[in-house]
ROVEXKOL-916790 format. One line per field, with one value per residue (C-alpha): residue number from 1; chain; x, y, z. Coordinates in steps of 0.02 Angstrom, whole numbers. Layout:
N
marke = NUM, ...
vexdren = A, ...
xx = X, ...
yy = Y, ...
zz = Z, ...
END
This chain:
216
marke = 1, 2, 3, 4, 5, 6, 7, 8, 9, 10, 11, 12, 13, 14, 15, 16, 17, 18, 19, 20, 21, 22, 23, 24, 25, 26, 27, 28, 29, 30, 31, 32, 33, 34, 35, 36, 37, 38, 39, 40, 41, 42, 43, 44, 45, 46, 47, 48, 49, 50, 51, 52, 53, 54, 55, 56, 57, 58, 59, 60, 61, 62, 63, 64, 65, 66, 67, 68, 69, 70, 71, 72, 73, 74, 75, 76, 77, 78, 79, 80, 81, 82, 83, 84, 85, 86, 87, 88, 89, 90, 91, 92, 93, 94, 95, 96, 97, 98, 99, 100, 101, 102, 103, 104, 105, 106, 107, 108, 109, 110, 111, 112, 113, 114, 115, 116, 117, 118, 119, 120, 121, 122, 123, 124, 125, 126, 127, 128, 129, 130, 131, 132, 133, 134, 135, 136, 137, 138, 139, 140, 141, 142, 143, 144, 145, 146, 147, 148, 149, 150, 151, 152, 153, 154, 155, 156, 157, 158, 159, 160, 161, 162, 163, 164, 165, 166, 167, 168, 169, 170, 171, 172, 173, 174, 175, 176, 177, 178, 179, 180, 181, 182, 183, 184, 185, 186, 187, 188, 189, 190, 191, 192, 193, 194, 195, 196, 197, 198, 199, 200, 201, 202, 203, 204, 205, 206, 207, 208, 209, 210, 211, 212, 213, 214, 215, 216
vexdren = A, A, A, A, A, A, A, A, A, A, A, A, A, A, A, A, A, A, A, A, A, A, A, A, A, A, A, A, A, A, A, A, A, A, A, A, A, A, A, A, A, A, A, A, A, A, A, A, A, A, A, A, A, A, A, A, A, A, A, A, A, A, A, A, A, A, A, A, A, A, A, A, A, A, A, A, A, A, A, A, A, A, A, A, A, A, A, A, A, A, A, A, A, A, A, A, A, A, A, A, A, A, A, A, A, A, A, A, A, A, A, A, A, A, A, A, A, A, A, A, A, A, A, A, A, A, A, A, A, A, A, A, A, A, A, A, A, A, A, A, A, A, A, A, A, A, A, A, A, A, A, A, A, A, A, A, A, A, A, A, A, A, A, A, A, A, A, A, A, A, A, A, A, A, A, A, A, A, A, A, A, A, A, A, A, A, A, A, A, A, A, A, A, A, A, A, A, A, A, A, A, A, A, A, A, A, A, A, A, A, A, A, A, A, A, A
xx = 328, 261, 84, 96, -76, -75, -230, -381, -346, -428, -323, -189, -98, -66, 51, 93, 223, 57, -93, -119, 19, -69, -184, -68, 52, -86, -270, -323, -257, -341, -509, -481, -423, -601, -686, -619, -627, -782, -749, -587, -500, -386, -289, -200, -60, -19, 139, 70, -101, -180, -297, -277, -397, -276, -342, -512, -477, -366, -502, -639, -521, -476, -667, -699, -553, -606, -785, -872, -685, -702, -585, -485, -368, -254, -182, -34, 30, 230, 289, 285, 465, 531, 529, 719, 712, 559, 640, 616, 408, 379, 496, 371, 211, 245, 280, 114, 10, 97, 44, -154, -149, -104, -119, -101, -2, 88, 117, 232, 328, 490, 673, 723, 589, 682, 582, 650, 486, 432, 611, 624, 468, 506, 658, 568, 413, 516, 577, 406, 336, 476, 384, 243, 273, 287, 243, 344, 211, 283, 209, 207, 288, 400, 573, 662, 653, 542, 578, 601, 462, 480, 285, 144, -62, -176, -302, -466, -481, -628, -516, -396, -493, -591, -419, -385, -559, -586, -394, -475, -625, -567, -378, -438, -292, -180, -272, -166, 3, 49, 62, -72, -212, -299, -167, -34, -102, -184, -13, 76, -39, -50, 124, 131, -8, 104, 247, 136, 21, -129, -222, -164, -64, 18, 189, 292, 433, 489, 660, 615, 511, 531, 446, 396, 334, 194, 204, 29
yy = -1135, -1092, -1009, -902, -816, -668, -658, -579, -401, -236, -105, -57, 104, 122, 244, 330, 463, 496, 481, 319, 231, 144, 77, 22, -63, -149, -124, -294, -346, -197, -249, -420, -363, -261, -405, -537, -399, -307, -151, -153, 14, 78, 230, 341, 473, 497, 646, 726, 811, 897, 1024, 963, 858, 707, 708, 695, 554, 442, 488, 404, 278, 216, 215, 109, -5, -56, -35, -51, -2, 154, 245, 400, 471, 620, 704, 829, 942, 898, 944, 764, 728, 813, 719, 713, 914, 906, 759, 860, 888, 712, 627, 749, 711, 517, 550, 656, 487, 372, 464, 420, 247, 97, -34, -191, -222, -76, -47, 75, 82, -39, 8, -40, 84, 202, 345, 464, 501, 312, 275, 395, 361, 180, 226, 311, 227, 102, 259, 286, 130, -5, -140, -155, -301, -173, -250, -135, -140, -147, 8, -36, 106, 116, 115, -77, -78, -219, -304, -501, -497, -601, -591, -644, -605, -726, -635, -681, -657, -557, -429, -447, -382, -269, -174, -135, -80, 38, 112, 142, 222, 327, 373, 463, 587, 440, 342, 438, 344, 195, 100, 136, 2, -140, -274, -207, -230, -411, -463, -414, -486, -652, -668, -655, -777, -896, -882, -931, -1067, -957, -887, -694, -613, -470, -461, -372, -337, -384, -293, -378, -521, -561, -742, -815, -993, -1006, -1168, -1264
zz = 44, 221, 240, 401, 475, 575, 679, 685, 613, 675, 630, 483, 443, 242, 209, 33, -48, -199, -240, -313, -251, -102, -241, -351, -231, -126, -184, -207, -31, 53, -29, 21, 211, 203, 157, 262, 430, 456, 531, 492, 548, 402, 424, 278, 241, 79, 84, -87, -161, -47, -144, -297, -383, -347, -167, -218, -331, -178, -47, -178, -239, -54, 7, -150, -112, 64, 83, 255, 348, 439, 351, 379, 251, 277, 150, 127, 23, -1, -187, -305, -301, -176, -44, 12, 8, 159, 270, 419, 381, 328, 495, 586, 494, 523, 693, 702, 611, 721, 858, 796, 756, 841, 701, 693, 513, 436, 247, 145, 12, -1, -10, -170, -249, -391, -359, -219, -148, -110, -59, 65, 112, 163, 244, 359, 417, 538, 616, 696, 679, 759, 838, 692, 536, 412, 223, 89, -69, -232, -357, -539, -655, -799, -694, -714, -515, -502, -328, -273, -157, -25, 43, -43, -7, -109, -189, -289, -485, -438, -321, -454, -588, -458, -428, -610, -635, -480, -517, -702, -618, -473, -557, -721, -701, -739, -870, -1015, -956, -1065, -929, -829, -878, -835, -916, -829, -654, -681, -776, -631, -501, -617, -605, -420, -413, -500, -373, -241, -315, -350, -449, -432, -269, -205, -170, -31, 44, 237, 301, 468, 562, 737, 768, 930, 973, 1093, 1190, 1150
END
C-alpha cells in the first residue's frame, strides 16, 4: 500500500444529485479537510431540493460538516430521479458551477452508482471538470451496488462518529429509513478503515490519475 499526499489544499468543488448524498458519501473527509485547512474554500451543487425543506436541511448539514470553510452551496430544483430526462439543464448547470470555482480536488458521485440520478451525475462532472483528480464518493443505500474503492481518506473515530451523529441531526427527513442510522455509517466507515490499516476511512473511486515526477 502506497500513501500519496496532495499538497496544501485551498479549494474543493463537492458536487451532489440530493440532498444528503454529499454527506453520506464523504462527510467525515470533508470535516477532516475543514479541519486540517483553515479557510478552506468548499463549493456545492446539489441537482435536487431547492424549496423544499430538504435544502434547508443540506445547507445546515454542510455548514456543520466543515466548519470554519467559507462555504457556498447552490441548490436546484431538478425532479429526484429524473435526472436522465434534464441532461441538457444539468450539462448546463455544471458548466455554469465550473465556471465559479477553480478547485483544487473535485468530488462526485462514482460510475458504478445504481441510482440514475448519481450515475448520470458522475458521468458528467469530467465533462466540465477534465484536468481536476476527481474522487467518485461512494453513497450508502439499500441497492447491492457497493463499489471496490480504490481510494482511501483516513479518518478519526471522532469524525467517524461525528458524521453519523450530525447526518442524525441535520437529515431528520431521512431518519425513518431502515437504513439510515448511525450503525450503518460507522460499519461502513469501519470497514474501510480496515482495508487501509486504520481505524475508520472513506473510500472512493478514481476513473483517472495522471502522475508526474519532479526531479529533487
Amino acid at each position: 500500500m502506497i500513501a500519496l499526499t496532495t499538497g496544501p489544499l485551498h479549494e474543493i468543488a463537492i458536487l451532489g444529485a440530493h440532498c444528503d448524498d454529499i454527506a453520506i458519501g464523504m462527510g467525515a473527509t470533508l470535516r477532516t479537510l475543514a479541519h486540517r485547512y483553515r479557510g478552506l474554500r468548499v463549493r456545492a451543487l446539489v441537482l435536487s431540493g431547492a424549496g423544499t425543506v430538504r435544502a434547508d436541511e443540506e445547507r445546515a448539514a454542510l455548514a456543520a460538516f466543515c466548519p470554519g470553510a467559507e462555504l457556498e452551496v447552490t441548490v436546484l430544483d431538478l425532479p429526484d430521479g429524473r435526472a436522465p430526462a434534464h441532461w441538457d439543464r444539468i450539462k448546463q448547470a455544471l458548466s455554469t458551477f465550473r465556471a465559479g470555482t477553480e478547485p483544487d480536488l473535485v468530488f462526485a458521485p462514482q460510475r458504478g452508482d445504481a441510482h440514475q440520478d448519481h450515475r448520470l451525475l458522475a458521468e458528467l462532472v469530467p465533462t466540465e471538470f477534465r484536468d481536476h483528480l476527481v474522487l467518485g464518493y461512494e453513497i450508502l443505500k439499500w441497492e447491492t451496488d457497493t463499489p471496490h474503492p480504490t481510494v482511501f481518506v483516513p479518518i478519526s473515530t471522532e469524525f467517524a462518529e461525528e458524521k453519523a451523529r450530525l447526518l442524525q441531526k441535520h437529515y431528520p427527513s431521512q431518519v425513518g429509513r431502515d437504513w439510515f442510522d448511525g450503525q450503518s455509517f460507522t460499519g461502513l466507515s469501519r470497514l474501510r478503515g480496515v482495508q487501509c490499516r486504520a481505524q475508520h476511512a472513506e473510500a472512493f473511486i478514481v476513473d483517472k490519475v495522471v502522475v508526474g515526477f519532479e526531479l529533487s
